[in-house]
N, C-alpha and C positions, 0 to 999 in steps of 0.2 A: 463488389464495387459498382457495378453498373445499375445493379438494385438501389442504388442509395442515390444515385442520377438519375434513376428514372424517378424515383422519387419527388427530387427536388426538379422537375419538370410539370409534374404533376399540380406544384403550387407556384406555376410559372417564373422559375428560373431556371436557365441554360447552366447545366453546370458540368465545368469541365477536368480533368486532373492529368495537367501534364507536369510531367518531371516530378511527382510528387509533390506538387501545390494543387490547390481548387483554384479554379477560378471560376468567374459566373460574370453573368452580365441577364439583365430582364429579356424580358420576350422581345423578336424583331417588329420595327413599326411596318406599319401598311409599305414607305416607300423602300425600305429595304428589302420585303419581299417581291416587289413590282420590278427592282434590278435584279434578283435572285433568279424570278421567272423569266424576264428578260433573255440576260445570259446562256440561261437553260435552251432558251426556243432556238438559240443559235450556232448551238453547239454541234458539228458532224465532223465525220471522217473527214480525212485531206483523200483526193482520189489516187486512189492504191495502197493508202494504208490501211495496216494490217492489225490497226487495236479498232474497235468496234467504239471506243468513245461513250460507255454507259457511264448515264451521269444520275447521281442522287443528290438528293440535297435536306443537311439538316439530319445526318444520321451519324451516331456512335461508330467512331473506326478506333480501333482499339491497335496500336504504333505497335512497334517492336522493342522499344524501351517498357511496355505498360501503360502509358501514357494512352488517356482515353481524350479525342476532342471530335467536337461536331463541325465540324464544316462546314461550310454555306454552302458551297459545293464539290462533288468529289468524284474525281472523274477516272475512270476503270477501263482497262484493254477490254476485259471480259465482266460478266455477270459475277459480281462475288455469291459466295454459297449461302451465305447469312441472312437469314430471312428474319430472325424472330430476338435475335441478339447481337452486338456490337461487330461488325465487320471486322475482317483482320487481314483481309487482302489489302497491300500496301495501294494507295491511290499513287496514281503516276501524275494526276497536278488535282489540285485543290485551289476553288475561287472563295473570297474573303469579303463581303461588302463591306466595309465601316459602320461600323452602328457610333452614333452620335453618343459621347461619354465613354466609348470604349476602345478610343483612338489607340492607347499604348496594346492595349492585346490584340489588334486585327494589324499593326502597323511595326511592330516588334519583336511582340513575346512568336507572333503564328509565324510568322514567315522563317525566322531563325529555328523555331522548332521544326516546320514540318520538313527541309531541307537538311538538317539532320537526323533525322528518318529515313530519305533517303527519297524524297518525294520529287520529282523532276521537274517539275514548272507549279510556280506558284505566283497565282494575280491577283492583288488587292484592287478593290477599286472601292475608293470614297463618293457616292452621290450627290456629297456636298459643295465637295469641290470640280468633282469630275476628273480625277486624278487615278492616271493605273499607273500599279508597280508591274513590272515582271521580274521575278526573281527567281535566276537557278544557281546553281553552284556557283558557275563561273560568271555571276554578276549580272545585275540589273540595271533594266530601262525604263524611263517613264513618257508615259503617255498623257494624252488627254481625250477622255472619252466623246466621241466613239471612234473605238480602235478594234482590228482585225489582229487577233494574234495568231501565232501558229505553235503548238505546243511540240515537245519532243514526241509526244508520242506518235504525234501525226495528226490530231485534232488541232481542227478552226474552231475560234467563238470570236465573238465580238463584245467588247464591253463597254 
């Protein structure tokens, strides 16, 4: 499976298979990646916690359903072991920017999936509007960028 993703990345499309659908969307624009990297530069431990807050972005994690999705970004206690294929250490939050046309999978399909995986904090942020979700199990808030969150694991970002 991930063969046939790396593939279809290859002729610039994102493509993803959760729950036994593909889904795809084209390549991220310039301002998507500029909030991506954003986010990324701000992201640290809360002082005394005890997950170390590694964050990637834009790589294959392969769920515990099979479900394969890329993230915009995926934030880890520890270093996953996977260097050369789809991670399978479960991320404890995952951020989502809105790519313009792909409102229903970054605002619907992602957040309801990765919450039933098992993922702890999950934040969408739209750059269009300037609008964050945060959503965990027990229910979400919304913001307006720019916002300081504090995740379960014990990481700060700002979005």
């Amino acid at each position: 499976m991930l063969k046939k993703l790396l593939e279809a990345d290859a002729i610039g499309l994102r493509l993803e298979w959760v729950g036994g659908l593909p889904l795809w969307e084209a390549q991220p624009t310039y301002r998507h990646q500029k909030a991506v990297d954003r986010i990324r530069q701000s992201l640290r431990p809360k002082e005394g916690a005890s997950c170390a807050c590694v964050h990637v972005a834009d790589v294959y994690v392969r769920f515990p359903d099979g479900s394969y999705k890329r993230p915009d970004i995926a934030i880890f206690c520890r270093e996953p072991e996977e260097l050369d294929e789809a991670i399978t250490l479960l991320p404890e939050a995952v951020v989502e920017v809105v790519s313009r046309g792909y409102e229903a999978k970054d605002l619907e399909i992602g957040p309801r999936f990765y919450l039933s995986q098992g993922v702890k904090d999950v934040v969408v942020f739209d750059p269009y509007t300037l609008l964050v979700l945060h959503l965990r199990r027990d229910g979400a808030s919304r913001y307006v960028s720019p916002v300081e969150l504090e995740l379960e694991a014990g990481c700060l970002l700002t979005v």
